[in-house]
C-alpha positions as CSV (number, residue, x, y, z in Angstrom):
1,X,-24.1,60.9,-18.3
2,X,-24.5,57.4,-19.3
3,X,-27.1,56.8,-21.7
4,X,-26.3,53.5,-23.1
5,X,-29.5,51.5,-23.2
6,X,-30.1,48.6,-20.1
7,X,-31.8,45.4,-22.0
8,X,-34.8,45.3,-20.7
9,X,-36.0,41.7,-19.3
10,X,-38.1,38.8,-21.7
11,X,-41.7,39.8,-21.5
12,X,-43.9,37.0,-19.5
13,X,-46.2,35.2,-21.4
14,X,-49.6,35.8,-20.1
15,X,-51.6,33.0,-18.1
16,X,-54.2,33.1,-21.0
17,X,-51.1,32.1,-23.2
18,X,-49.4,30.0,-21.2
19,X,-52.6,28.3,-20.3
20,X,-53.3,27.7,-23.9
21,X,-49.3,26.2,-25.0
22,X,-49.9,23.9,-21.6
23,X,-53.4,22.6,-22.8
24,X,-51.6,22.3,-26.2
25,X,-49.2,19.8,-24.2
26,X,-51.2,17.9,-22.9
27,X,-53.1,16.6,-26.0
28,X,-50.3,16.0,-27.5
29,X,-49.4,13.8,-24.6
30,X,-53.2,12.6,-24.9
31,X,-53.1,12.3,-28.4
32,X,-51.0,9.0,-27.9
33,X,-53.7,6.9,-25.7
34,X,-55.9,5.7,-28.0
35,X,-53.0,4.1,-30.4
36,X,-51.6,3.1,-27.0
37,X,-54.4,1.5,-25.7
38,X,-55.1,-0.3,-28.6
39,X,-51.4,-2.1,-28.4
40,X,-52.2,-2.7,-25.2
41,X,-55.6,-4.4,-25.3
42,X,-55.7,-5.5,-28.7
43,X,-58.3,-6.6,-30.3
44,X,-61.1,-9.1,-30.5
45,X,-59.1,-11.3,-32.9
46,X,-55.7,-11.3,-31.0
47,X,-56.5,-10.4,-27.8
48,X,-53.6,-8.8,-25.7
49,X,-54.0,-7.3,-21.8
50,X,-57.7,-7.0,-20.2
51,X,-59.3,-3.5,-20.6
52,X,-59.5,-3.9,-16.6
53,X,-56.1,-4.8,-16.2
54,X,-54.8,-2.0,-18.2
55,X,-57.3,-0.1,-16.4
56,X,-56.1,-1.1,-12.4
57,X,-52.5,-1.1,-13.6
58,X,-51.7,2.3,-15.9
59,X,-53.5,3.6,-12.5
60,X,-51.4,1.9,-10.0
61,X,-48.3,2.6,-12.0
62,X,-48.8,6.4,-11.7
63,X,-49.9,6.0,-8.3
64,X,-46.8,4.8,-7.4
65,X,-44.9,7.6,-9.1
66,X,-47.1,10.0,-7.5
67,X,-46.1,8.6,-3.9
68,X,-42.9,9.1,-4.6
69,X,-43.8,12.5,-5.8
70,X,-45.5,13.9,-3.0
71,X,-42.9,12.3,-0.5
72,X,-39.9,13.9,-2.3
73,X,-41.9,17.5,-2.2
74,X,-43.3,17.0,0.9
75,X,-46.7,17.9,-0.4
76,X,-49.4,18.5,2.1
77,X,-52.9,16.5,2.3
78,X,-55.6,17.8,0.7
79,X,-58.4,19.9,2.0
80,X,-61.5,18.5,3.1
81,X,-63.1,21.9,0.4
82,X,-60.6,19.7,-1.8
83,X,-61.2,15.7,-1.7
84,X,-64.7,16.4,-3.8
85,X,-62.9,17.7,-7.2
86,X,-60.1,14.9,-6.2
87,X,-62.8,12.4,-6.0
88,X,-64.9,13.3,-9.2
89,X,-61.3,13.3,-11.2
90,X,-60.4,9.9,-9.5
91,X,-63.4,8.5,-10.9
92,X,-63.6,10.0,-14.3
93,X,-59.8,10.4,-15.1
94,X,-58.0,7.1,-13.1
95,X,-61.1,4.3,-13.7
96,X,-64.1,5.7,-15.7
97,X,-61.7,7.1,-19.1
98,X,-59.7,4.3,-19.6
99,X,-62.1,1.4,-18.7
100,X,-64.9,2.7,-21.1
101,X,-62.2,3.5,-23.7
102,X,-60.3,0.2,-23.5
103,X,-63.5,-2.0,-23.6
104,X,-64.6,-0.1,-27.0
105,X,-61.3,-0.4,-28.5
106,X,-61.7,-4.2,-28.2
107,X,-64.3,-3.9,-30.7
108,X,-64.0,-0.6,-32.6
109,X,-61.0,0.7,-34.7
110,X,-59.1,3.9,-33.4
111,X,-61.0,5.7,-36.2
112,X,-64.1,4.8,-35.1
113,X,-63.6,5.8,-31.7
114,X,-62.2,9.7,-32.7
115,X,-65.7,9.9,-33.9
116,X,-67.3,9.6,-30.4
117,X,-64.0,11.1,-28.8
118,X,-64.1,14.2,-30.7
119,X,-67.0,15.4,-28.8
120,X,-64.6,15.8,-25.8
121,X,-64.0,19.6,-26.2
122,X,-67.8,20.1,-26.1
123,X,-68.2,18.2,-23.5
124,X,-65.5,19.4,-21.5
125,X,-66.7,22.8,-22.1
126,X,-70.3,22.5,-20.9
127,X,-69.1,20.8,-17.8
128,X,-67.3,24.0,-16.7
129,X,-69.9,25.9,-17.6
130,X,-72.1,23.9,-15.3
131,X,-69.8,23.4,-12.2
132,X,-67.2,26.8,-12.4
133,X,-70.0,28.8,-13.8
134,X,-67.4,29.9,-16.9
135,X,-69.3,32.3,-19.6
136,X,-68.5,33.0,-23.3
137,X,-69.6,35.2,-25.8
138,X,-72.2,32.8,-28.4
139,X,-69.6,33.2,-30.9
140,X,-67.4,30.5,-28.8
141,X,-69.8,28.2,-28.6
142,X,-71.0,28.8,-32.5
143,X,-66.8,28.3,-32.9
144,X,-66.5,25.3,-30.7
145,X,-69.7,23.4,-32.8
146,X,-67.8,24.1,-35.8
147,X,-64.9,22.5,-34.9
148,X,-66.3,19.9,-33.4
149,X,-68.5,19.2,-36.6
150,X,-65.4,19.3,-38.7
151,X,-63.9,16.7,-36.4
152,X,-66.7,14.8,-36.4
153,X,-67.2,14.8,-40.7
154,X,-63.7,13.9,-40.9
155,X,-64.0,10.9,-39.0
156,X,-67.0,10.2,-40.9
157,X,-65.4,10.4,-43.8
158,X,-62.4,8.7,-43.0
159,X,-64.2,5.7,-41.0
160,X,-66.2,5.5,-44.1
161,X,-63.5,5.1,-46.6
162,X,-61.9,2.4,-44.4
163,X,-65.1,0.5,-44.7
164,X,-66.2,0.4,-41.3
165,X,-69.8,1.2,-40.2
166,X,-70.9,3.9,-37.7
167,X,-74.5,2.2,-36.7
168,X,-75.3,2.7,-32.9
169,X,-73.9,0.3,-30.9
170,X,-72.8,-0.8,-27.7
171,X,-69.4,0.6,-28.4
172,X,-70.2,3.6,-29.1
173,X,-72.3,3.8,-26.0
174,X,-68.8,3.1,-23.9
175,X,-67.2,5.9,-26.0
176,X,-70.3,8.3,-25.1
177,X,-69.2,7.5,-21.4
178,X,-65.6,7.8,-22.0
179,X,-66.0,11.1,-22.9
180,X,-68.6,12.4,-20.0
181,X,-66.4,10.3,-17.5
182,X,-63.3,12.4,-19.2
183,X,-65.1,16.0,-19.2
184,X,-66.0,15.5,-15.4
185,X,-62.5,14.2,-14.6
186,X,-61.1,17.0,-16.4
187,X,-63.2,20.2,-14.8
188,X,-62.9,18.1,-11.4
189,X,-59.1,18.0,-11.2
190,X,-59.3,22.0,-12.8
191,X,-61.3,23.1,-9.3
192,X,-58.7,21.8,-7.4
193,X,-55.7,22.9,-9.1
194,X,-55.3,26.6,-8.0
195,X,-55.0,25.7,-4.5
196,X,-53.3,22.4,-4.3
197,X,-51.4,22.6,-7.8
198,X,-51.5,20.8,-11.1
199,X,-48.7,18.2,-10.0
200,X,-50.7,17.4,-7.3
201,X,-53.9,17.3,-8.1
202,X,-53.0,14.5,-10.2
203,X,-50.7,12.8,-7.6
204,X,-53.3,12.9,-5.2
205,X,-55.9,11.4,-7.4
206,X,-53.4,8.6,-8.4
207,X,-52.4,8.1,-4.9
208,X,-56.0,7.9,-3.4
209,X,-56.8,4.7,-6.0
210,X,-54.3,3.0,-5.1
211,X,-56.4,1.0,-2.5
212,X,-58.8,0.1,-5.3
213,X,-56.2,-0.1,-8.3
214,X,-53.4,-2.1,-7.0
215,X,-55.7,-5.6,-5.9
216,X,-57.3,-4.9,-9.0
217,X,-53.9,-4.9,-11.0
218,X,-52.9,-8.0,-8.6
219,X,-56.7,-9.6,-9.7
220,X,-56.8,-9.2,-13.2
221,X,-53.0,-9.7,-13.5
222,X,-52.6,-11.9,-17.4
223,X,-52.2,-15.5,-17.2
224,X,-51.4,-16.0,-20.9
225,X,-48.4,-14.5,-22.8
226,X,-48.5,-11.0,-23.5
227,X,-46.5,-9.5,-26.4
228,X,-43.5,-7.2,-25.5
229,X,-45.4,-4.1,-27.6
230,X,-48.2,-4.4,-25.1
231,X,-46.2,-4.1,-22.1
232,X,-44.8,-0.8,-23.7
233,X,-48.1,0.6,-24.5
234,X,-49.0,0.0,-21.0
235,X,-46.0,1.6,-19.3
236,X,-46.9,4.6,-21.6
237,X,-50.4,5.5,-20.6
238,X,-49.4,4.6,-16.7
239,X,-46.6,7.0,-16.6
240,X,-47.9,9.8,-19.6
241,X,-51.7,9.5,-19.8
242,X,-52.2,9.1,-16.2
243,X,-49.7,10.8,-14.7
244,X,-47.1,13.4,-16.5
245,X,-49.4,14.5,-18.8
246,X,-52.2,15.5,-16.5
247,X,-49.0,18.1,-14.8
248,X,-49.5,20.5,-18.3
249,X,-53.5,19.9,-18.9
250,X,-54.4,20.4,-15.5
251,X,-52.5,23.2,-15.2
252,X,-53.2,24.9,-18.7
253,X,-57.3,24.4,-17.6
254,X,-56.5,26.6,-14.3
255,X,-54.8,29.2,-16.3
256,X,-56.2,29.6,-19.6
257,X,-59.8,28.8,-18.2
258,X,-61.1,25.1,-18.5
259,X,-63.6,26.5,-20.9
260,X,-61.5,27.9,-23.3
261,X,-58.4,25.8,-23.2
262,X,-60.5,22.5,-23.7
263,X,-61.2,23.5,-26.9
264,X,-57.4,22.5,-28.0
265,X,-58.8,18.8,-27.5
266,X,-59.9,19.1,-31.0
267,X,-56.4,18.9,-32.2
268,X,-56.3,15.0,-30.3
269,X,-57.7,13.0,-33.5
270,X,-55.5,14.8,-35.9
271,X,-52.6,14.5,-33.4
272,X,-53.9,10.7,-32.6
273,X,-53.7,9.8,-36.3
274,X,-50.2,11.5,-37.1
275,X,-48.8,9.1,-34.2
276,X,-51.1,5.8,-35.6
277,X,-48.9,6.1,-38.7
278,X,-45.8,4.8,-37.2
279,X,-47.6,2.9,-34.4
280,X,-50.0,1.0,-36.1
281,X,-48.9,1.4,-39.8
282,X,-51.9,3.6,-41.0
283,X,-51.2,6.1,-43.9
284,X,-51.5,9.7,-43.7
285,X,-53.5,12.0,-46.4
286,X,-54.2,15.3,-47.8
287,X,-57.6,15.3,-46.6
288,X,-56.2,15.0,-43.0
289,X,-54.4,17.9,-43.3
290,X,-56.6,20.3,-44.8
291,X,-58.8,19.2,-41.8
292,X,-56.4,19.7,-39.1
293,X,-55.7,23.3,-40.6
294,X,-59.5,23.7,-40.4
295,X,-59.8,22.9,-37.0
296,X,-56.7,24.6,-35.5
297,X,-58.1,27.9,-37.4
298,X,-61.6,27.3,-35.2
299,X,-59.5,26.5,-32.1
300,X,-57.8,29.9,-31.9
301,X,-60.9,31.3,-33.5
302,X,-63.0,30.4,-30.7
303,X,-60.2,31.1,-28.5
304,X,-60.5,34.8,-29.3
305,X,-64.2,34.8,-28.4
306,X,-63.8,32.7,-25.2
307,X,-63.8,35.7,-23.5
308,X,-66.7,37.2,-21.7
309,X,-68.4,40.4,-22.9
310,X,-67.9,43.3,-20.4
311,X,-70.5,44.2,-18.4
312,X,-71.9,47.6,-18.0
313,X,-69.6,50.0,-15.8
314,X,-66.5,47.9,-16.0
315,X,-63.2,48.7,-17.3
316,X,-61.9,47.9,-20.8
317,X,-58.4,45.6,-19.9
């Protein structure tokens, strides 16, 4: 008798995993829009493209791609049970995100902004506990406050050894809304994705602006010169922030669970300020990575506790 052993087949990862690696993907994509953004607006002092025009036409630029998209796939049309998430991600994720975010940038360093942008994962969180009625033990959210407090003193910290204030202002107030309009977005495009699919949840969303961000593009179009960095930085977050990236996040929320896999959006400052060095010639310290080991330890952490305690009767998995 043959006995000689068959190689059994690469074991899956689980949805919980993948989930997680996908949501990991996506900030990293992420990570890059505020440096981004920045290039492309600029700043008070040397003005570059209009926060509404970098608004209109990173949204017009994906909703092209995603036309093409859901041509070459032959994608169906949403669901009327469907349009509602589509609609609340087209307002938080194509216009409300990157408005808010590019008007504050005008005024605030990057730095300052991962202060108010660090609340994401929070924010995110409570959302889908809110509208998918998502449950975790208290240690996740005791996890998830510690995180986002390290983030939080970090950018303290750092914004305060740069030199620049972090008095309440109107800025900040845009960055507040940047990150509920974000949160929203996010859980929105996560309700629709296990029945129409991450790739075209987005496509969709991109596709059914296009009646708003297209004249808008055409409106605010720039009528003075425009440097050639600018133009990259806007290509960028039309075809990454708006469109490719939201393929992994949206996806690794439906998975992993929007509750627990948001909570890898504390890894975006850290991730944001690695790219900055190269980008926008910022140095890179100790203290940033001590941090960033911090909060990737709270991340997996609360990841761990995401889940759920059983209820009495049900079966141990």
């Amino acid at each position: 008798m043959n006995t000689t052993a068959v190689p059994s087949a690469a074991p899956r990862l689980s949805d919980a995993t993948l989930g997680l690696w996908l949501g990991v993907l996506g900030v990293v994509v992420f990570a890059l829009t505020l440096p981004m953004t920045r290039l492309a607006t600029g700043s008070v002092d040397a003005p570059q493209l209009s926060p509404w025009f970098v608004t209109w036409a990173r949204a017009a630029l994906a909703g092209g791609l995603s036309a093409l998209y859901l041509l070459a796939t032959r994608s169906r049309r949403p669901t009327r049970a469907e349009r509602g998430p589509l609609l609340l991600s087209l307002a938080g994720n194509a216009i409300g995100y990157p408005l808010l975010l590019g008007w504050a940038l005008r005024h605030v360093p990057s730095g300052h902004a991962a202060v108010i942008t660090a609340l994401l994962p929070l924010a995110t969180a409570a959302v889908a506990a809110w509208l998918m009625h998502q449950r975790a033990r208290l240690g996740f959210w005791l996890f998830a406050v510690l995180g986002s407090a390290l983030v939080v003193a970090y950018s303290l910290i750092r914004a305060a050894q740069a030199g620049h204030g972090l008095g309440l202002s109107w800025a900040d107030a845009l960055l507040v809304g940047a990150v509920l309009a974000a949160s929203l977005g996010y859980v929105g495009g996560a309700q629709a994705t296990p029945t129409l699919g991450a790739e075209r949840v987005i496509s969709w969303v991109c596709v059914m602006a296009l009646p708003l961000t297209v004249p808008g593009a055409l409106l605010t179009w720039p009528e003075q010169p425009i440097a050639t960095a600018s133009w990259w930085a806007l290509a960028y977050v039309g075809v990454f922030s708006m469109w490719a990236g939201f393929f992994a996040w949206f996806r690794g929320l439906a998975l992993g669970g929007a509750l627990r896999v948001s909570q890898t959006q504390l890894l975006q400052p850290f991730v944001s300020i690695l790219a900055a060095v190269p980008l926008l010639g910022e140095s890179l310290d100790l203290m940033t990575l001590g941090f960033a080991l911090a909060v990737v330890a709270t991340v997996f952490l609360g990841r761990r506790m995401a889940a759920p305690p059983p209820t009495a009767g049900s079966a141990p998995r």
